[in-house]
C-alpha positions in Angstrom: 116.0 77.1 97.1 116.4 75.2 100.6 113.1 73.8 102.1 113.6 75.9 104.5 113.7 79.2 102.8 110.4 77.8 101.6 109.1 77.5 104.7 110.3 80.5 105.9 108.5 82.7 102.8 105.1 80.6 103.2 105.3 81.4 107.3 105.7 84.7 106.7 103.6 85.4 104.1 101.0 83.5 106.3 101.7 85.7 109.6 101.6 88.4 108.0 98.6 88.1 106.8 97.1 87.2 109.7 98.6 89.9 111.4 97.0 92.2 108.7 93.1 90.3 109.6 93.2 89.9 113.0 95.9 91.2 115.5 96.2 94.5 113.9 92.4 95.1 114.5 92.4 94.1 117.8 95.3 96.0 118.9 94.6 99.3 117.0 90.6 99.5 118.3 92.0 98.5 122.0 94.8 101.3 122.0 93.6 103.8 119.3 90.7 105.8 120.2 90.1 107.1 117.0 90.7 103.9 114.7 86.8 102.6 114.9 86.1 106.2 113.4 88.2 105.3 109.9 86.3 104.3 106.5 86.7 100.9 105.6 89.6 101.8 102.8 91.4 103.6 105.7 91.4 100.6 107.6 92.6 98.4 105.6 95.7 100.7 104.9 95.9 101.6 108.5 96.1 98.1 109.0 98.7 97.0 106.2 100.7 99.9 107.9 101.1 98.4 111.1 101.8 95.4 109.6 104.8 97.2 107.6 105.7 98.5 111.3 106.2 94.8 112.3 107.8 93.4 109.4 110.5 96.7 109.0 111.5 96.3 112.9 112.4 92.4 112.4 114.2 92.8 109.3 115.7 96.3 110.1 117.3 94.7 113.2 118.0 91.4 112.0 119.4 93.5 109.1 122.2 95.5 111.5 122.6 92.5 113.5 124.4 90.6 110.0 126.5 93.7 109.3 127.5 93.9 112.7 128.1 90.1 113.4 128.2 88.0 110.3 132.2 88.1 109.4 131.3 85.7 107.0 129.0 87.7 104.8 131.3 91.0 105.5 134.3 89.3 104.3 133.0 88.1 101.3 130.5 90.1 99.7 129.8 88.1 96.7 129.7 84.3 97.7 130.2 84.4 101.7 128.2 82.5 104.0 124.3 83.0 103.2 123.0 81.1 105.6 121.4 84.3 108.2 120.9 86.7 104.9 118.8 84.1 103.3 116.8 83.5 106.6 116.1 87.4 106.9 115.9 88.0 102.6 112.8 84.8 102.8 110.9 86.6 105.6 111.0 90.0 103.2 109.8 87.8 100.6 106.7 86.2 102.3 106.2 90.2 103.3 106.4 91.3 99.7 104.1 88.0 98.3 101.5 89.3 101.1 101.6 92.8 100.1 101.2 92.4 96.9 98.0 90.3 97.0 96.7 93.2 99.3 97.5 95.9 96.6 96.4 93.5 93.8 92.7 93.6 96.1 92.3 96.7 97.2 94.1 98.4 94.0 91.3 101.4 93.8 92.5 102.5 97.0 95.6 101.7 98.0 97.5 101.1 94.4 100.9 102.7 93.0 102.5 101.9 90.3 106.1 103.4 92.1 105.5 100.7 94.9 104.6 98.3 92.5 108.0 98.6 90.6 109.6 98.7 94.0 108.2 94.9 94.9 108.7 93.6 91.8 112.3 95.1 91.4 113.4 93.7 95.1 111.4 90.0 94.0 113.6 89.9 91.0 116.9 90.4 93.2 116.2 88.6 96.0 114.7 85.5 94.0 118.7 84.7 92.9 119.6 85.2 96.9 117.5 82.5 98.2 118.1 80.2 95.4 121.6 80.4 94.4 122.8 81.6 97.8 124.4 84.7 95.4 125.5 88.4 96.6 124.7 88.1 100.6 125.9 91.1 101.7 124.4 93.5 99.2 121.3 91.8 99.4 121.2 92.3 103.4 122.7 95.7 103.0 119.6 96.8 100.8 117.2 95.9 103.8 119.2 99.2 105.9 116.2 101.0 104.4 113.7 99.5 106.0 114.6 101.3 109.3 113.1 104.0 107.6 109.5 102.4 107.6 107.9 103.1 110.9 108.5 106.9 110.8 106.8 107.1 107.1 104.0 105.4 108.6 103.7 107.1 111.8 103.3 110.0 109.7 100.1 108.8 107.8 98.4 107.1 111.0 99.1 111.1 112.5 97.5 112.3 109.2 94.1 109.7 109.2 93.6 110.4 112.9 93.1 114.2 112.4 96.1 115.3 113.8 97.3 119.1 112.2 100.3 118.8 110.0 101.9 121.9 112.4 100.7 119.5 115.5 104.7 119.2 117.5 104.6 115.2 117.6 103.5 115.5 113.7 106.7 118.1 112.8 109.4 116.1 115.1 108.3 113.1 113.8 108.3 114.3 109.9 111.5 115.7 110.6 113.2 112.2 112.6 111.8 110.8 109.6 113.3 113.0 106.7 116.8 112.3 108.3 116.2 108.2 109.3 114.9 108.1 105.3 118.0 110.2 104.0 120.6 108.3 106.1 119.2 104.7 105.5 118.3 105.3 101.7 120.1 108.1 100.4 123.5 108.4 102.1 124.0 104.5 101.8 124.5 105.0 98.2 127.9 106.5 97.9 129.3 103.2 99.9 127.2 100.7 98.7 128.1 101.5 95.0 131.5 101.8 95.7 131.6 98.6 97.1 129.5 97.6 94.0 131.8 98.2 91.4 134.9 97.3 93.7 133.8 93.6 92.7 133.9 94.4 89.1 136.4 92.4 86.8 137.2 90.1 90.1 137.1 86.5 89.6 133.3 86.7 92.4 132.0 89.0 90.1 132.3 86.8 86.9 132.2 84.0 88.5 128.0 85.3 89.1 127.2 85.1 85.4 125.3 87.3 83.0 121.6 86.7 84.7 122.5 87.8 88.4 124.9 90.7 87.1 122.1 91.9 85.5 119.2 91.2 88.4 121.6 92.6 90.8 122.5 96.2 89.2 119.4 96.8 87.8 117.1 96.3 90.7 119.6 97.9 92.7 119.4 101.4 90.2 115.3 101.2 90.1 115.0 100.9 93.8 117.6 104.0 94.4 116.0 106.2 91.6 112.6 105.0 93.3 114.3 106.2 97.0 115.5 109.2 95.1 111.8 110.1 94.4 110.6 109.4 97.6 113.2 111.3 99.3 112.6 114.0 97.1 108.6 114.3 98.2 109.6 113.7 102.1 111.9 116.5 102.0 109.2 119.1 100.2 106.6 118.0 102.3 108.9 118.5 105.4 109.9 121.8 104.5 106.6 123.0 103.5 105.6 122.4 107.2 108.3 123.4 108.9 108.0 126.7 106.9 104.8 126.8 108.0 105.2 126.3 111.6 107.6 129.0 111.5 105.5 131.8 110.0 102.5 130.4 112.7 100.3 129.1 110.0 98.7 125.8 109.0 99.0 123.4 106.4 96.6 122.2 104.6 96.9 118.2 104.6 95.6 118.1 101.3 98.2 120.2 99.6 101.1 118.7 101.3 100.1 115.3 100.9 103.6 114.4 99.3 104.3 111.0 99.9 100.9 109.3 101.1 100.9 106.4 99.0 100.3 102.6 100.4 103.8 102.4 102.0 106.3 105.2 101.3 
C-alpha cells in the first residue's frame, strides 16, 4: 500500500470520527428541534447516521464519477488504472475502521452481527485493492450501493423523532428508498456478475492468483446475500405501510421495525 492510501484511510478514519463527536452534535441540536429530546443510545446512533449520510454522498458520487469518467478502470476491469478507485476504496476504509470501533463500543445498543459480516466481508476485498492495486472496477462498482444510504437513514431519524410510520414524508420516503436500495443493490447483480465471470479463464483473471480470486467472489456473494436480506425487510416493511395507509390505519412502529439495525 502507497503512503498515500495510508494517509488517506488514517484521514478518514480521523474525520470521521470527529464528525461523529463534534460536528454532528452541533449541527443536529442547531437544526433538529427534537434531537436534545433523544436518550443517550439514540444519540450516538443518530449521530453515526449522519455520519453514514456524509461518508455515502462522497463515495456514492465519487463512485458514479469513475464509471462515468475513468476509461482506464472501464476498459480494463481487472488490472486498469487504480489510481482514483484506490483514493475513493481508502476513504471507505478509514469509514469502515471508524465504524467499527463505534459498534465494538456501543455493541449493547447498536450491534449486528449482519453489519458486522458486511464490514469485515468489504475489509477483506478491499484490503487486496489498495495494496496490490487489483480488480478496480469491481471494487468501485460495489460502492453503487452506497447511494442507497441516506434514504435508510432518513427513515430511522423519521422513526426516533416520533414521526407516524403513515406520516406522507415517512411513506414517500420508505418508498424512494425501497426503489434507490433495489436499483443500487439488487438490480446491479445481474450485470455485475455477468461481467464477473466474463473474466473467467482470461489471462487478468489468472494472472490475480488463488488469494484475490477467492477474497473477490466470496465477499462479493456475502455482501449480495447480505443486500438480499436487507432488501427483503425494506420491501415488507414498505408494504406493510403502504397497506396500511391505504385501508386508513396506523402502523405500529414496533411491529414494522424491519430493518432498524445500526446502518441498513
Amino acid at each position: 500500500m502507497d503512503m498515500r492510501e495510508v494517509y488517506v484511510v488514517t484521514g478518514s478514519f480521523v474525520s470521521f470520527q470527529l464528525f461523529f463527536s463534534c460536528v454532528s452534535p452541533v449541527l443536529s441540536s442547531n437544526f433538529t428541534h427534537g434531537y436534545g429530546r433523544l436518550p443517550p443510545h439514540k444519540l450516538n446512533d443518530w449521530n453515526s447516521r449522519l455520519v453514514s449520510t456524509f461518508h455515502a454522498l462522497i463515495v456514492g458520487l465519487f463512485c458514479l464519477y469513475i464509471l462515468w469518467f475513468d476509461d482506464a478502470v472501464n476498459k480494463d476491469p481487472v488490472w486498469g488504472d487504480p489510481n482514483l478507485v484506490k483514493l475513493n476504496v481508502a476513504i471507505t476504509c478509514g469509514y469502515l475502521f471508524y465504524d467499527l470501533l463505534l459498534l465494538a463500543c456501543n455493541w449493547s445498543t447498536m450491534g449486528d452481527a449482519f453489519f458486522l459480516c458486511h464490514h469485515l466481508a468489504a475489509l477483506y476485498a478491499y484490503g487486496y485493492v489498495l495494496t496490490r492495486g487489483l480488480l478496480p472496477y469491481f471494487a468501485n462498482f460495489r460502492l453503487i450501493s452506497e447511494l442507497s444510504t441516506p434514504f435508510v437513514n432518513q427513515r430511522w431519524f423519521y422513526e426516533a423523532l416520533g414521526h407516524p410510520r403513515t406520516h406522507p414524508l415517512v411513506v414517500i420516503n420508505g418508498i424512494v428508498m425501497a426503489i434507490v436500495f433495489f436499483l443500487v443493490r439488487i438490480a446491479v447483480m445481474p450485470p455485475y456478475w455477468a461481467k464477473v465471470f466474463g473474466t473467467f479463464g482470461t489471462p487478468e483473471f489468472e494472472r490475480l492468483g488463488l488469494g484475490p480470486q477467492v477474497a473477490w467472489i466470496v465477499s462479493c456473494i456475502c455482501l449480495d446475500i447480505l443486500n438480499t436480506i436487507w432488501m427483503y425487510k425494506i420491501a415488507r416493511g414498505c408494504f406493510k405501510v403502504i397497506k396500511g395507509k391505504l385501508r386508513g390505519g396506523t402502523t405500529d412502529s414496533r411491529k414494522s421495525n424491519d430493518v432498524n439495525n445500526h446502518k441498513d
